[in-house]
C-alpha positions in Angstrom: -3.5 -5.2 8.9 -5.9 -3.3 7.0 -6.7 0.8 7.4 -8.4 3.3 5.5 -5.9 3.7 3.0 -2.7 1.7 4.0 -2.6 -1.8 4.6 0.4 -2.9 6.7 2.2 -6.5 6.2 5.1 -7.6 8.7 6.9 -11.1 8.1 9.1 -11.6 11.0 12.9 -12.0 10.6 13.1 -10.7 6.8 10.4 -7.1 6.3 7.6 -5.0 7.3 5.8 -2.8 4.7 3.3 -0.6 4.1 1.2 0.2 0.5 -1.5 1.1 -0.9 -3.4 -0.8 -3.6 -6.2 0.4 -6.1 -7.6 -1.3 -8.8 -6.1 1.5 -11.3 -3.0 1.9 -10.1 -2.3 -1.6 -8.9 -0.1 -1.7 -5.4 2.3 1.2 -4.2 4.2 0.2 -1.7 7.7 0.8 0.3 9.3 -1.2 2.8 10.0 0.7 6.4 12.4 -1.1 7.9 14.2 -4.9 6.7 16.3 -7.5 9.2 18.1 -10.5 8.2 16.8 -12.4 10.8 15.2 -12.6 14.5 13.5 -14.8 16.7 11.1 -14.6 19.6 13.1 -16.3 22.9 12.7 -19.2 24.2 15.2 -19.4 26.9 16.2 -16.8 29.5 19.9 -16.1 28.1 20.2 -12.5 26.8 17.0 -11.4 28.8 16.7 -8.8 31.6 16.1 -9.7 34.7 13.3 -6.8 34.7 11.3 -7.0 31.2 10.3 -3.7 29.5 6.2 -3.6 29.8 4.0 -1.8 27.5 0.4 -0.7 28.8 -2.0 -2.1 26.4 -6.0 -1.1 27.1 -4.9 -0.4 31.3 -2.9 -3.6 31.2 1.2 -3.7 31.5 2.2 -6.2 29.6 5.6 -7.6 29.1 7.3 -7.2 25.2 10.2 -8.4 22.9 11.5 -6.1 21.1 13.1 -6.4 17.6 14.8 -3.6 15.5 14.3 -3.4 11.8 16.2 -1.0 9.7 17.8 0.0 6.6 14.4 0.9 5.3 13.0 2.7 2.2 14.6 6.4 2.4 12.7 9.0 3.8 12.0 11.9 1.6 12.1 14.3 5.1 15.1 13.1 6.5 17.3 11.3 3.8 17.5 8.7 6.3 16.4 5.2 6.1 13.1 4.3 7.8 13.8 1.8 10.8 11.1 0.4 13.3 10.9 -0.8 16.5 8.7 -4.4 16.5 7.0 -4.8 19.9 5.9 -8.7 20.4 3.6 -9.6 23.2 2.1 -12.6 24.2 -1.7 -13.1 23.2 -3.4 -16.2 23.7 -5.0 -15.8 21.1 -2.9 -13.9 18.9 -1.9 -15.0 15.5 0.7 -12.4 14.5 -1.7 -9.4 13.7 -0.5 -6.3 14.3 -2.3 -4.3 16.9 -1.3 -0.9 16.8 1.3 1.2 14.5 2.5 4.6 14.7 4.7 6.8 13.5 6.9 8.1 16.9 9.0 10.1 15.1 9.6 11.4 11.1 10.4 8.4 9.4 10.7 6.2 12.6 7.8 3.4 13.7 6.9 1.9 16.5 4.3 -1.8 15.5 2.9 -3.7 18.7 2.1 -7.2 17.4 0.2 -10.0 19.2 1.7 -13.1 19.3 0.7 -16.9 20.9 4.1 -18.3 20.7 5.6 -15.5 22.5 3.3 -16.9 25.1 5.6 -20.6 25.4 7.8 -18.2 27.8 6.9 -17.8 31.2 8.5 -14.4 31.7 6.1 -13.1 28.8 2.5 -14.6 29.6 0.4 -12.2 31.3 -0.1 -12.5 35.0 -3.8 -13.9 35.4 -5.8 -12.8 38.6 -6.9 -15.8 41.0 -10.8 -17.0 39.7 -13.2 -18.2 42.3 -15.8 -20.9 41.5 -19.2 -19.4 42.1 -22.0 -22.6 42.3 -25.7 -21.2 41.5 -28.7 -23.1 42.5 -32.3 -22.6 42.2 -34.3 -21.1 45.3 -37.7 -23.0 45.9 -40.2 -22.5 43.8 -38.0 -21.5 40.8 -37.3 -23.1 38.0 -34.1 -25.2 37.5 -33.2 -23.2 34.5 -33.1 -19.2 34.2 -35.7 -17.5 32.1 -32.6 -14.9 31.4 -30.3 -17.7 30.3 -31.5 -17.3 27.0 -30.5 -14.0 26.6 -26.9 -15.8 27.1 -27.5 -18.6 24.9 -28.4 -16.2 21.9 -25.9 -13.2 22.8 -25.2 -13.2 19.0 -28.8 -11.5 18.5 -27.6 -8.5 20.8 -23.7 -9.2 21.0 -22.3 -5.4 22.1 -18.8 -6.4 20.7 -15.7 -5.5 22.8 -14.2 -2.6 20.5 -11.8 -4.3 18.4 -8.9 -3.1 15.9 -5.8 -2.9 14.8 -4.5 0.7 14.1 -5.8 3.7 13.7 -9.3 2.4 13.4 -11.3 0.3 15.6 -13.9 -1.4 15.1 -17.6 -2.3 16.8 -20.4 -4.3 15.9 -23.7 -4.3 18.1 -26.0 -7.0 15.7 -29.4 -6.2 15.2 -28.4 -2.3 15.6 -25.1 -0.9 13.5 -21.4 -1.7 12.6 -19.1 1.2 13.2 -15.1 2.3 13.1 -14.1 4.8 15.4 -11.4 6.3 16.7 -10.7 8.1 20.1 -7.8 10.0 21.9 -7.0 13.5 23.3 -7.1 15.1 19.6 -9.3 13.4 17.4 -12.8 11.6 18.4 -14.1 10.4 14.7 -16.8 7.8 14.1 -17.8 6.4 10.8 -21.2 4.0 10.5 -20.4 1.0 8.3 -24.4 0.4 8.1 -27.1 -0.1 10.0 -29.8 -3.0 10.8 -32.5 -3.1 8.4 -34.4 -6.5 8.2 -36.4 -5.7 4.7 -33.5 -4.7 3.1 -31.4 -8.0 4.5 -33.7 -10.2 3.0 -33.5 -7.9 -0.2 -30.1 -8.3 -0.2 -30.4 -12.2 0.0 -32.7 -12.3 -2.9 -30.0 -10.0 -5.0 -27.0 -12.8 -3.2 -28.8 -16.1 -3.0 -25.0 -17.3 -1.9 -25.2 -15.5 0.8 -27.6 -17.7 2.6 -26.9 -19.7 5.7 -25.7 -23.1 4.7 -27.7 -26.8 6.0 -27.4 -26.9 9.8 -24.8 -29.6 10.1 -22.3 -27.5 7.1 -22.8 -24.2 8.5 -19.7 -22.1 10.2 -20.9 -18.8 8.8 -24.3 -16.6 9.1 -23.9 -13.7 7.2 -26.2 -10.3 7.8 -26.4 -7.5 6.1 -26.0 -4.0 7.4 -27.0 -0.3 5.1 -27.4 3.0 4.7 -24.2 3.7 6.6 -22.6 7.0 6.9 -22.3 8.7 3.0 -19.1 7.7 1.4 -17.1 10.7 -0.1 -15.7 8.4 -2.9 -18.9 7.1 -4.4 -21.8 9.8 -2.8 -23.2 6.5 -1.8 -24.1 5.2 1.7 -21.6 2.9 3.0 -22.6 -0.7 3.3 -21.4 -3.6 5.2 -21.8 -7.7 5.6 -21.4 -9.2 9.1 -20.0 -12.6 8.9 -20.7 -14.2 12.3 -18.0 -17.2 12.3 -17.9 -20.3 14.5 -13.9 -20.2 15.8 -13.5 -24.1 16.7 -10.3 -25.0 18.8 -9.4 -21.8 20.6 -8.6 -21.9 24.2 -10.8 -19.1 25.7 -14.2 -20.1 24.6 -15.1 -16.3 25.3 -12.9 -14.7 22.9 -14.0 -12.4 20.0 -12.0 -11.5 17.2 -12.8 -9.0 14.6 -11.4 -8.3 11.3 -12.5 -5.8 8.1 -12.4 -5.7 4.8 -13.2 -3.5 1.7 -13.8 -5.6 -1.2 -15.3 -2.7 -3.1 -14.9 1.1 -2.3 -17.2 1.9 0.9 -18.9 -1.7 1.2 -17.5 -3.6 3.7 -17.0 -7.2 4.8 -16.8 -7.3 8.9 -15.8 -11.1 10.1 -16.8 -11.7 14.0 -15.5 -15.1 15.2 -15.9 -16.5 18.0 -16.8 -20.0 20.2 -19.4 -18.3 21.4 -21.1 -18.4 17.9 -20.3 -22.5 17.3 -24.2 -23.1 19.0 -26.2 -20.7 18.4 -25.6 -20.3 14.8 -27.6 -23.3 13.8 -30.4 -21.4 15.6 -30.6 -19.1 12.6 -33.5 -19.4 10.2 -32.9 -19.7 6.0 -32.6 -15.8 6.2 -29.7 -16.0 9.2 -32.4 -14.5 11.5 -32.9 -15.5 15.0 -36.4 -15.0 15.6 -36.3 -15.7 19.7 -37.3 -13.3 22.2 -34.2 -11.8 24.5 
């Protein structure tokens, strides 16, 4: 998991560890907590009859919990660090860590989302009954929608469900800005990664020839090009930011979106949206990665 300034890295049953990394100083880093070994259950034995829940985004949601301790030292205590590893099941999950805090000096609390928690029954999220709804066409109206379209190519005005690990979030509306936020009872920050400027896109393509969408049958990835974000107080520059709109093939909700950032260089990012949704509508896209339909 990637912040502002520390990444995070958990690999269950042996460490989680945090550290920072610059190109002068190479990577700091110091483990919080260590365990010999753990595993996610498979079987009832050992388990509760009534499971701890945790409420994630208005949802209670079952968790395993694994202790890791005998961490790095802390300076404040003289104690070593330890941390409480919250697992819960996530379809889609593939071990990220959604959230980490620091719940006392020294002491951590991670929430991570895992699929394979999701084998157990006890664990899987209790889904609310769906009711088929059949839609037909009145007389006199077409068999198709004129406002399917604005289905069909979502991706040219996709609001993204705010996404993020951590302190940050993160939210990309496409044709408009990219932006990381964050919001609770003390602190309400918001920091523009770029915003949507079609001239200086195709600039940018003529400066990053690579960048350009692949032949139709090859092409997973449409890349677009976001500027003149909010000032960066490293560089005085304006912060920049690549969109990578990814087709995610063999997922099993077609509506999911994941997002993930990066910061190759200081204050230019690289923001990776994948979804199914993308897998049709990115051969749409012109040589430039535009979609030039009318929504």
């Amino acid at each position: 998991q990637i912040e502002s300034y520390w990444t995070y890295e958990l690999c269950h049953g042996k460490s989680l560890k945090q550290y920072h990394e610059t190109r002068e100083q190479g990577a700091v880093s110091f483990k919080p907590s260590e365990e010999a070994d753990s595993q996610l259950p498979q079987k009832d034995e050992g388990l509760q009859s009534t499971l701890p829940v945790r409420d994630v985004e208005g949802v209670s949601l079952p968790y395993f919990e694994v202790v890791m301790d005998s961490g790095t030292r802390c300076d404040l205590t003289g104690q070593p660090r330890k941390s409480r590893v919250l697992y819960i099941c996530q379809p889609e999950g593939r071990g990220e860590i959604y959230e980490f805090k620091e719940s006392s000096t020294c002491e951590y609390e991670v929430l991570v989302l895992s699929a394979l928690l999701c084998k157990h029954p006890k664990y899987r999220p209790k889904t609310q009954p769906i009711t088929e709804i059949r839609c037909h066409a009145m007389v006199g109206s077409p068999l198709r929608p004129s406002e399917l379209s604005r289905v069909e190519y979502e991706v040219r005005h996709l609001q993204s469900t705010p996404q993020g690990t951590g302190w940050w979030k993160h939210e990309v509306c496409i044709g408009r800005y990219a932006k990381q936020f964050h919001k609770d009872k003390q602190v309400d920050a918001t920091i523009y990664l770029g915003y949507w400027d079609k001239e200086k896109h195709l600039k940018w393509l003529q400066d990053n020839p690579n960048k350009r969408p692949k032949a139709v049958q090859e092409r997973k990835v449409v890349s677009l090009f976001y500027s003149d974000g909010d000032v960066c107080d490293l560089t005085g520059k304006p912060r920049t930011c690549e969109v990578r709109l990814k087709c995610l093939q063999n997922i099993k909700s077609t509506h999911a979106v994941i997002l993930s950032l990066s910061e190759p260089s200081t204050c230019q990012y690289v923001l990776t949206v994948e979804s199914a949704l993308f897998c049709d509508v990115l051969k749409d896209a012109d040589e430039n990665g535009l979609f030039n339909v009318d929504v």
